[in-house]
NUROMAR-190260 format. One record per residue: z, x, y of N, C-alpha, C in turn. Coordinates in steps of 0.001 Angstrom, whole numbers, plus 524288, in hexadecimal, padded with zeros to 5 digits. Layout:
<pts>
ZXYZXYZXY ...
</pts>
This chain:
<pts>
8B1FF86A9C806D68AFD386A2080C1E8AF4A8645D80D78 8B24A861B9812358B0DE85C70813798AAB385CBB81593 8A9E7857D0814278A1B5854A38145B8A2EA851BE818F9 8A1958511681EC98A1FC84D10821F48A0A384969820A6 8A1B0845A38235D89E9683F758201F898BE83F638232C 897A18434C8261A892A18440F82A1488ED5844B182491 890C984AE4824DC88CF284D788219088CC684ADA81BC3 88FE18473581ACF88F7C844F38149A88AEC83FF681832 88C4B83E4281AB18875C83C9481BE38814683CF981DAD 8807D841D181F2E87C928442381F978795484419818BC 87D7E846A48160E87C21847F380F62878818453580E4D 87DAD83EAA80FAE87AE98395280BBB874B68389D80F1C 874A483A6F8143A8707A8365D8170186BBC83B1E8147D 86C6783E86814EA86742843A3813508679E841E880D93 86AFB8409380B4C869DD83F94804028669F83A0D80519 866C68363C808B0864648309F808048601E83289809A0 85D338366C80CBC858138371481015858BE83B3280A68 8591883ED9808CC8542B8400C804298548783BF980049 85822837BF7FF3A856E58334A7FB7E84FF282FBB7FC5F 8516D82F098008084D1982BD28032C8486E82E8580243 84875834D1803D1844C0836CC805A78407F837CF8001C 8457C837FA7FB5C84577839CC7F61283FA0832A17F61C 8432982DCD7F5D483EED82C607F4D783A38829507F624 83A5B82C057FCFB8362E829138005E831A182E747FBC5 83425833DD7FAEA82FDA835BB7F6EA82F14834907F1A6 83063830567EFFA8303F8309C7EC7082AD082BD57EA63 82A35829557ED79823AC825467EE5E81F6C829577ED93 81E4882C2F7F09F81B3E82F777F1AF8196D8330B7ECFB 81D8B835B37EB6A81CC9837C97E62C81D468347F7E01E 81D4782FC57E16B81B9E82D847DE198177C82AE47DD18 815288289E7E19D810A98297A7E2B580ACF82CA27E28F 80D4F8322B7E43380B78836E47E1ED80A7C839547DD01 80D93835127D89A80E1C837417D51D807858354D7D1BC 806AC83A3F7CC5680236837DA7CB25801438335C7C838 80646835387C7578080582E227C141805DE828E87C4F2 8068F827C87C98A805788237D7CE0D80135824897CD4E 7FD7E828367CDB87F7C6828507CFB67F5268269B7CB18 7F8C5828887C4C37F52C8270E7BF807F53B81FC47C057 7FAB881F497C16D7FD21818D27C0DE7F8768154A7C3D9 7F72E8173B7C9617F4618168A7CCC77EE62814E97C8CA 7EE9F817D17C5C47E6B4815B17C37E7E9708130E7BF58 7ED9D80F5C7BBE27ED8080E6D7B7D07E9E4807F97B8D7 7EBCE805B77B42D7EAEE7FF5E7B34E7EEBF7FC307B4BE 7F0717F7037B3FE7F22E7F3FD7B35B7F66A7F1DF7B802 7FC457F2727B6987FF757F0427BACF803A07F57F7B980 803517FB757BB23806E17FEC17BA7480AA07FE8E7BE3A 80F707FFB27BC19815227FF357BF7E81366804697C1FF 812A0805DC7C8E28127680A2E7CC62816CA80B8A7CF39 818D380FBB7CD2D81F3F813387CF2081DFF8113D7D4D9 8243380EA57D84D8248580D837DC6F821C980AC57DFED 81D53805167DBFC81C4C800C67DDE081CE57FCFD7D9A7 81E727F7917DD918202C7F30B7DA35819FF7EFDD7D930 8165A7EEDB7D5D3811547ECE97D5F3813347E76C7D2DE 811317E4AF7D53D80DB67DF517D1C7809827DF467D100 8074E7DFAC7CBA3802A37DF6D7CBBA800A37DA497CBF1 7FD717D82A7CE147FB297D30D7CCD17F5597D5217CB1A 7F3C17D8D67CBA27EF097DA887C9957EDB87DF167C719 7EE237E0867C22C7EF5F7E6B77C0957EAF67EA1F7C00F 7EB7F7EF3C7C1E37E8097F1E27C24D7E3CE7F3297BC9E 7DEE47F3327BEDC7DC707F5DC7BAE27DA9B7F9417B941 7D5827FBB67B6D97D3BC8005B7B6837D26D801DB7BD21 7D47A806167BF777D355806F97C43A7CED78089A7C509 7C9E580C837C1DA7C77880C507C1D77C3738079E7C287 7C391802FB7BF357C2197FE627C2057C3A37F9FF7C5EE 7C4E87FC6E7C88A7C90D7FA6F7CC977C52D7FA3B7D2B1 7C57B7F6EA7D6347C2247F7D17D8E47C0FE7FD037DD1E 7BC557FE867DF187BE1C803B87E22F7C075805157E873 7C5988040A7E6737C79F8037F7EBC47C8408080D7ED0B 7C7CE809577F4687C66180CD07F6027CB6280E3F7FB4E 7CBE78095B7FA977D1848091B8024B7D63B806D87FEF1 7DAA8806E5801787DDD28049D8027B7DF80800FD8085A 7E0687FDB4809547E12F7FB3080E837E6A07F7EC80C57 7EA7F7F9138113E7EF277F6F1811EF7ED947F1C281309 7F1937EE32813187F2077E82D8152A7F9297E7E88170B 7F96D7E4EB81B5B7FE1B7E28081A707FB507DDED81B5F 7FDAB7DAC3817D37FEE97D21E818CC803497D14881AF8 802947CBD482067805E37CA7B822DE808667C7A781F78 80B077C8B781A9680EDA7C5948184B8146B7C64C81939 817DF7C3EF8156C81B9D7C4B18174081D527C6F881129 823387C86381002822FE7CC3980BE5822677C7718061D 821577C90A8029B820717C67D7FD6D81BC07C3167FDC2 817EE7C5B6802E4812387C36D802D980EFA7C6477FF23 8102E7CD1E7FE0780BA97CF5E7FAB780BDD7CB0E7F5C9 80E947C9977F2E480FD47C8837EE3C80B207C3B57EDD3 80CE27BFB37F28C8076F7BAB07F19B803F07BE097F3A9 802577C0967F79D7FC787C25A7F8437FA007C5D67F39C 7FDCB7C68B7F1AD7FC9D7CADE7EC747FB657C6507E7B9 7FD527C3337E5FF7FC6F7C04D7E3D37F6697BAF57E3B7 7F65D7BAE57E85C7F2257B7967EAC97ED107BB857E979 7EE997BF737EBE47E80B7C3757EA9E7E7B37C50B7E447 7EA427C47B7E1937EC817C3927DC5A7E7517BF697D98D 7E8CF7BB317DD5B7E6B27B7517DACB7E1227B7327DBA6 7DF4D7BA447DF5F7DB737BA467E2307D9597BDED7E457 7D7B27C05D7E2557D6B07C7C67E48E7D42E7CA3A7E5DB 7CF4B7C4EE7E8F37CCF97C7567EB2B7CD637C5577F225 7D0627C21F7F0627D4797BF8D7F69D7D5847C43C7F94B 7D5F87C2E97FE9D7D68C7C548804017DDAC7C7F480234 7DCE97CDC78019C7E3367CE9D8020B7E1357D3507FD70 7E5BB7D6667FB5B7E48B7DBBC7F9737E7197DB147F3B8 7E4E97DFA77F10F7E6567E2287EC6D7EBF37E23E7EC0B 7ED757E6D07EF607F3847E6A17EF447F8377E4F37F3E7 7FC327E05A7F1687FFC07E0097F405805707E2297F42F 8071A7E3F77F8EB80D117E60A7F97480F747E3137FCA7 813917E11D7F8C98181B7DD487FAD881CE57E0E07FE7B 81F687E021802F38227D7E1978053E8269A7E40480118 828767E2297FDA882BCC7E7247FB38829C37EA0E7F842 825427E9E87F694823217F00F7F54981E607EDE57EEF1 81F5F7E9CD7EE9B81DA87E6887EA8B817347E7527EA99 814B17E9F47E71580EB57EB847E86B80CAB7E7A97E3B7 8097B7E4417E55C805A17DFF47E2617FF487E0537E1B3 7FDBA7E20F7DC907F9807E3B77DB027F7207DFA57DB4B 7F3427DC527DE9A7F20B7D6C67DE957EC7C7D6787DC05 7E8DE7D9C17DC857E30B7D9BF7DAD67E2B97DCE47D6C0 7DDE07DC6C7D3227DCC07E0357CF307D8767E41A7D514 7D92A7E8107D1BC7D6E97ECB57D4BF7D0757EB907D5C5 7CDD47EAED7D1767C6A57E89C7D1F67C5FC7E5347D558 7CA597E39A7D7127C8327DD5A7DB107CAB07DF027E105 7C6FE7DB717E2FB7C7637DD327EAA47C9367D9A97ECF6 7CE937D8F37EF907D1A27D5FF7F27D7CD7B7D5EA7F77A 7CDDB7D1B57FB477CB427D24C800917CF927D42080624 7CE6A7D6B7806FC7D2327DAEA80B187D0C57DD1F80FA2 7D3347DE91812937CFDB7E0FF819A67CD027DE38819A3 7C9BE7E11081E307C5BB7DEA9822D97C1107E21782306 7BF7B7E14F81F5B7BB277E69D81E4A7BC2B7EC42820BE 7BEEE7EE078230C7BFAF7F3BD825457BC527F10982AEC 7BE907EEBC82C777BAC67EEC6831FF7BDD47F0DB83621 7C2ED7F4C5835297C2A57F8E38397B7C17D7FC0D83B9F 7BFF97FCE983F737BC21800408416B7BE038044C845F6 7C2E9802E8848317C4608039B84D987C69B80AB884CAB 7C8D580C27848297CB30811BE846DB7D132810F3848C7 7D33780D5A849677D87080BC784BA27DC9980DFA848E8 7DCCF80F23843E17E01D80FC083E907DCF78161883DAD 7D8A7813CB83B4F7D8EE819888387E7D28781B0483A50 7D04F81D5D8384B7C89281CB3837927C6B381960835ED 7C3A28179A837607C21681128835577BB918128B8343C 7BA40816AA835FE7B3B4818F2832907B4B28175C82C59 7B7FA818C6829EC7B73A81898824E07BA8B81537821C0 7BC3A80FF0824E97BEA980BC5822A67B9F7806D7823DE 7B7C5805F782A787B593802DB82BEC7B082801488279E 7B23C7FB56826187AEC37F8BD821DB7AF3C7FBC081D97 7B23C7FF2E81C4C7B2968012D8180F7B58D80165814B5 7BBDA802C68170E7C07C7FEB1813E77C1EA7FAD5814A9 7C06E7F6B9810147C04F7F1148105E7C1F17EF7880A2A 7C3817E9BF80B787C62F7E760806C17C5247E9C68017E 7BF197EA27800C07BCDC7EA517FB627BDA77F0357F758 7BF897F42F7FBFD7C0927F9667F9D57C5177F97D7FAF7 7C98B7F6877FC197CE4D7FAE57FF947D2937F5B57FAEA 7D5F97F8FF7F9977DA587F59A7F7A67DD997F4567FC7E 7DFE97EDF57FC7B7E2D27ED5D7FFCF7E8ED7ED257FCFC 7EAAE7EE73801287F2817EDB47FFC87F36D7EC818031D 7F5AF7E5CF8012F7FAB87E47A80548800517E4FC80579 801877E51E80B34806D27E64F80B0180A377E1A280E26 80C727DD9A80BB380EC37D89C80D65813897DAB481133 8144B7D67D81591818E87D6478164E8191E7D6A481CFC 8145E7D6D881EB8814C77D7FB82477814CB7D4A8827E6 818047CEEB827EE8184B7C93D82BC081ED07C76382A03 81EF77C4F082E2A81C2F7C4A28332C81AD87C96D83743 81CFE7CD22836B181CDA7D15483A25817B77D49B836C9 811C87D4858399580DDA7D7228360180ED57DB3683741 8128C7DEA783C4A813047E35583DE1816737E51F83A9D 818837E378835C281D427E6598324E81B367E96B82EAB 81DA67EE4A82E5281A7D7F19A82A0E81C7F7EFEC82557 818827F3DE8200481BC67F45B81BFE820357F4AA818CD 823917F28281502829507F56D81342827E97F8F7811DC 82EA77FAEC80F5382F2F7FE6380E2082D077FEDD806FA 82CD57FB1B805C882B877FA9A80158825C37F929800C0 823C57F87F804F181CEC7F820804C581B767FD1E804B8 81E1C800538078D81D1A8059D80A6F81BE3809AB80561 8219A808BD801D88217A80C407FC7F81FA680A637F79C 81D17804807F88F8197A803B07F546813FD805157F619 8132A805967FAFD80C7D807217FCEC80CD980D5C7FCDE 8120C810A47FC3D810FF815B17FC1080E9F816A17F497 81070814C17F2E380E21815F37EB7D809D0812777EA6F 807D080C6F7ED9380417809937ED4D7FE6980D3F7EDA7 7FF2280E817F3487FAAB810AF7F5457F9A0814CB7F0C2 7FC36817007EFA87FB4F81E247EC547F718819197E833 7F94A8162E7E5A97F85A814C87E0087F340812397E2AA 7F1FC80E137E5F67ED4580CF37E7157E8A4811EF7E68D 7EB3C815347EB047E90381A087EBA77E4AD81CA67E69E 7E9B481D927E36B7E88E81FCE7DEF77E55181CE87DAC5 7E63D819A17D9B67E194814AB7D5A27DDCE8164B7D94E 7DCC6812827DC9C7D65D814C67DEDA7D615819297E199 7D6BC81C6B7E1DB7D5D58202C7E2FA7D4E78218F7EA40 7D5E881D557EC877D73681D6E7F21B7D983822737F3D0 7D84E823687F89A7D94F828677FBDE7DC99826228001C 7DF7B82897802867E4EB8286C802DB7E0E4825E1808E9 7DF508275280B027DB418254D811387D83F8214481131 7D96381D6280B737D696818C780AF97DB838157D80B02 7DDE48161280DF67E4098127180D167E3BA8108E81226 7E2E580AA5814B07E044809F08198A7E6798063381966 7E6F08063C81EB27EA927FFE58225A7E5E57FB108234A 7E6127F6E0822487E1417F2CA822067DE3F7F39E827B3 7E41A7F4FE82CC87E33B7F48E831A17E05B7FA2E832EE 7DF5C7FD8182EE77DD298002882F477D6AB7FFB38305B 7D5AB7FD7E82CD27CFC97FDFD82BA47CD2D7F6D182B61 7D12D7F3B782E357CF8E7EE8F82F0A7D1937ED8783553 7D0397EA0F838A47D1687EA4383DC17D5CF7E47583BAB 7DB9D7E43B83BE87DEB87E04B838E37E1F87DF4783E8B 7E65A7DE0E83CDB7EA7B7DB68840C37ED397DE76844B6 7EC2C7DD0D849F77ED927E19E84C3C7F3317E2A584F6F 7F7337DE0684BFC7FCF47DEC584D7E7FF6A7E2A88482D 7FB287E4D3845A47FE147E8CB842AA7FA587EB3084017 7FB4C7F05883EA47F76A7F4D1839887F9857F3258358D 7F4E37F01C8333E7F6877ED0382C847F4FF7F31982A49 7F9227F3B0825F97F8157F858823077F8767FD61824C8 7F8AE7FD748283B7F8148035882B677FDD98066F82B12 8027B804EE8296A80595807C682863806CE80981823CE 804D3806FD8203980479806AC8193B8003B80B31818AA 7FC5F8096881BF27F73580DC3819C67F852812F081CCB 7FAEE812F9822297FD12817A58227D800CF81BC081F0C 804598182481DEB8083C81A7981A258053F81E5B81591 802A1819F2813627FEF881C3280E757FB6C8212180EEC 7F93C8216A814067F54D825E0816CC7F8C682A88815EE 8004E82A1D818BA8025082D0381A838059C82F3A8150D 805B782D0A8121F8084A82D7680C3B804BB8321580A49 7FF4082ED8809947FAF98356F808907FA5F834738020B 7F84F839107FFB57F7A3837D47FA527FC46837857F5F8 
</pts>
């Protein structure tokens, strides 16, 4: 039986869309998996399936670890191969203005603080307006001293540029593993512009912390 060259092309394009589709699922369930969630409470500097980490600060007993309660997004107006010095700088200094964790534009996640110690971050929760989300139960309440921050480099000159693609599928297995060590609930995952009144030529965080909301457990 002759194959048109149509329908041989149809084949290849439906074989490339379940390729893809095969492993936009394949984050997710790895993620899902429980081996991540044990990995998630260990010690030290563990290699985590489908993120690239530097540790500059290795984890410890999580149990003594401080009790963090939020997560809050950041983007920095840097430009790309800024996480690496801001990651390094709070490194040196950790209780300096800037966060726990940095993500470099290609997907590069930098463990910069030991977990017991408190980076200085947001604006005390002084949103109030309900613009984003409910602000009853953020206002003065998620603030630097409970909420881990993560930055995500790479947004200048244009601060209106979102995430890559490689920030995107590093913050999909990040978040789970934050998640999971402390024990965070999937509705403590804030955009900064959420629950701080910030810059108003763009929603810092608000597409990262959406994603994460919309991902689910």
């Amino acid at each position: 039986m002759m194959v048109s060259w149509n329908a041989k092309a149809n084949v290849k394009s439906i074989a490339r869309a379940l390729v893809l589709c095969v492993a936009a699922l394949a984050v997710p369930a790895l993620a899902q998996d429980p081996d991540l969630a044990g990995l998630a409470r260990s010690s030290g500097t563990p290699d985590i399936p489908g993120l690239k980490m530097v540790w500059l600060a290795p984890w410890g007993d999580v149990s003594k670890s401080h009790p963090w309660a939020n997560i809050i997004v950041h983007q920095t107006e840097g430009p790309a191969g800024s996480a690496r010095g801001g990651a390094q700088e709070q490194s040196r200094n950790p209780t300096r203005r800037g966060v726990m964790v940095w993500v470099e534009t290609d997907g590069t996640v930098y463990w910069a603080v030991a977990e017991n110690l408190v980076p200085t971050h947001g604006d005390g929760g002084n949103r109030n307006d309900n613009k984003y989300i409910d602000n009853t139960g953020t206002y003065h309440q998620v603030i630097g001293s409970n909420s881990i921050g993560v930055e995500f480099a790479g947004n200048y000159p244009d601060v209106t540029r979102g995430p890559t693609d490689a920030q995107i599928a590093a913050w999909r297995i990040l978040v789970r593993v934050l998640r999971a060590r402390y024990n965070i609930p999937l509705d403590r995952v804030y955009a900064h512009n959420w629950i701080d009144f910030k810059d108003a030529r763009y929603c810092e965080g608000c597409a990262l912390a959406t994603m994460a909301r919309q991902w689910g457990e």
